[in-house]
C-alpha positions as a printed Julia matrix, in Angstrom:
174×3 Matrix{Float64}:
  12.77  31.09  -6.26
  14.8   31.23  -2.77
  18.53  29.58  -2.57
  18.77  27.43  -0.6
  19.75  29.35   2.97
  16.41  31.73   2.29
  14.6   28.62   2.48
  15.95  27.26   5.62
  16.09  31.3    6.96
  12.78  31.18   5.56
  10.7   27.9    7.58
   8.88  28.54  10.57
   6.17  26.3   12.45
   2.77  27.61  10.98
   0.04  26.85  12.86
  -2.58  28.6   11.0
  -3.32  28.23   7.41
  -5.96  29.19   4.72
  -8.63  26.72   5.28
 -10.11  27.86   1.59
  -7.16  27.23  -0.68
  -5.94  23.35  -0.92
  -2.45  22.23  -1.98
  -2.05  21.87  -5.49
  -1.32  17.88  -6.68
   2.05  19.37  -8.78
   3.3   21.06  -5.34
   2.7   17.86  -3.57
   3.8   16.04  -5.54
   7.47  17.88  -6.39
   7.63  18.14  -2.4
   7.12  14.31  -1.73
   9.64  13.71  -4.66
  11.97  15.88  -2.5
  11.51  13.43   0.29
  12.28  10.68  -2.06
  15.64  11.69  -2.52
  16.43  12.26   0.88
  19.76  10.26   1.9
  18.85   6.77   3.5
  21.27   4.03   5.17
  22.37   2.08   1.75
  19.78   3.88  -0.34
  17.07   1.91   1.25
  14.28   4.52   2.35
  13.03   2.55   5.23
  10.57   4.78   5.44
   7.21   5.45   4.05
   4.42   8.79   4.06
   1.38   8.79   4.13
  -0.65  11.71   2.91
  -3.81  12.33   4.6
  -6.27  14.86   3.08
  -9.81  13.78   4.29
 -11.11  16.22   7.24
 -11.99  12.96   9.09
  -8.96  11.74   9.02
  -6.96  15.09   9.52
  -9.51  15.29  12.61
  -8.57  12.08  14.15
  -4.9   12.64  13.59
  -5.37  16.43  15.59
  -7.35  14.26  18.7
  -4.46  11.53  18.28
  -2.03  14.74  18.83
  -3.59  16.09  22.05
  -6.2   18.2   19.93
  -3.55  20.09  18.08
  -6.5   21.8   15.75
  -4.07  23.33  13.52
  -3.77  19.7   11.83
  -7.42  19.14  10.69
  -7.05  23.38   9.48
  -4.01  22.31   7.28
  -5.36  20.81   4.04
  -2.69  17.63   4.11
  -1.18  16.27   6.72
   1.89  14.09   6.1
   2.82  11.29   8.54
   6.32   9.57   8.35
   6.29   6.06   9.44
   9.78   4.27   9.65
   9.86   0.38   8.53
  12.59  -0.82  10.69
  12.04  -4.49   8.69
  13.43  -2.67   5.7
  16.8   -1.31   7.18
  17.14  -4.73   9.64
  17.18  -7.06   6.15
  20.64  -4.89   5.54
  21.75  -3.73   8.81
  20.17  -5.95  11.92
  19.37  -4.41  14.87
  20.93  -1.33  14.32
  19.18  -0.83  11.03
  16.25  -1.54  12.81
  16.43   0.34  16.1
  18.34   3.16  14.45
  18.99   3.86  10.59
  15.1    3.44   9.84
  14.66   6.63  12.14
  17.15   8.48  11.05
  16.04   7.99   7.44
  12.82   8.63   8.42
  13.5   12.1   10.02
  16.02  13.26   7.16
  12.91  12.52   4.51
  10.95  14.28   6.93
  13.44  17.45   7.28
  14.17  17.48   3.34
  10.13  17.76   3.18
   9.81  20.19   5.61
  12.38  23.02   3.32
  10.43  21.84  -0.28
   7.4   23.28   1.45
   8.84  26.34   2.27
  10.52  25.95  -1.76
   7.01  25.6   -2.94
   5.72  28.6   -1.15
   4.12  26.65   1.59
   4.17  26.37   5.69
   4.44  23.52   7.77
   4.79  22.18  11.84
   6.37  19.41  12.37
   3.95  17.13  15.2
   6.12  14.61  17.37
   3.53  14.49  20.1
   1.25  12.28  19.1
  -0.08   8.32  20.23
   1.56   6.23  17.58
  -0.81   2.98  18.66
  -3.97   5.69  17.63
  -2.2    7.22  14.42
  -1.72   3.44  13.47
  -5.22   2.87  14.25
  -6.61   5.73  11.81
  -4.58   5.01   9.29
  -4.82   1.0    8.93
  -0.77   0.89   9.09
   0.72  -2.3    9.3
   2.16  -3.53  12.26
   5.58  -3.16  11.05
   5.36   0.29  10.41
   6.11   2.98  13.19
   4.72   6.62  13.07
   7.65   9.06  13.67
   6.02  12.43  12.71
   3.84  14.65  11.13
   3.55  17.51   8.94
   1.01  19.41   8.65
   1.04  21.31   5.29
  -0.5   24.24   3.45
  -0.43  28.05   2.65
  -0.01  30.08   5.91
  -2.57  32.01   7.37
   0.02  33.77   9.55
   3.72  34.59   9.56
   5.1   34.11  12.69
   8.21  36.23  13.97
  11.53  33.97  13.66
  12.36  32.46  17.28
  15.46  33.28  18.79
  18.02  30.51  18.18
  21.55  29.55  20.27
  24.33  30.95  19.08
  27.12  29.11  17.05
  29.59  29.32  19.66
  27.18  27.38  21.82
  26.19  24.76  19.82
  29.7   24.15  17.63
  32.45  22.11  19.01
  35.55  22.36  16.91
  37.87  19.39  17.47
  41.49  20.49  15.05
């Protein structure tokens, strides 16, 4: 088991994964009870996942995503939809416009390192048409597709990209 800065060292995009070995429910399910306890504006978790295994629907969500393949080849794909009703009944407009994002991408990010805890891979897919991911899905109307993860057991292990340094990206204000 990796602490926790091996598993953030540790997560890359994966693009390629083993077609022939699926995700096991226990995994799954310990990594979407890792998104549940992601912070949320007042505890609310305006947020919900969906967790798409079919090929058909995997297929769809790929052709949604400008035929990003890899997302059918993952085994589950998980897509976070925000429910800006839910953080607007506590917060108005900012709740809706803004906290029911943010809660949606910090599930989304907590998910993203229990995959890598689990001994999985994952990409993260923001380019995607929400109306079509909607569409495949059945959402309601309320809900509003933020991103995807595709998830499974890598096929590849890709070199770690170069990333800014501190000194670029840190503004200390004493």
């Amino acid at each position: 088991m990796w602490d926790f800065f091996e598993t953030v060292r540790h997560r890359h995009s994966i693009r390629r994964y083993q077609t022939d070995r699926p995700v096991e429910r226990e995994k799954l399910h310990a990594v979407l009870e890792a998104a549940s306890a992601a912070p949320s504006a007042g505890d609310l978790q305006a947020y919900r996942i969906v967790v798409v295994s079919s090929l058909g629907k995997r297929q769809a969500l790929a052709k949604s995503a400008d035929g990003q393949a890899f997302i059918a080849d993952a085994p589950v794909c998980l897509v976070f939809c925000a429910d800006p009703a839910r953080s607007a009944s506590e917060y108005g407009e900012r709740g809706r416009t803004l906290y029911a994002v943010q809660d949606t991408t910090i599930a989304a990010a907590y998910t993203q390192l229990a995959i890598v805890a689990a001994g999985m891979g994952s990409t993260w897919i923001g380019n995607f048409d929400e109306d079509e991911v909607k569409k495949i899905l059945g959402l309601e109307k309320e809900l509003a597709p933020i991103a995807m993860l595709s998830l499974g057991y890598p096929a590849e292990l890709p070199e770690p990209t170069p990333r800014r340094r501190l000194d670029d990206i840190i503004q200390y204000d004493d």
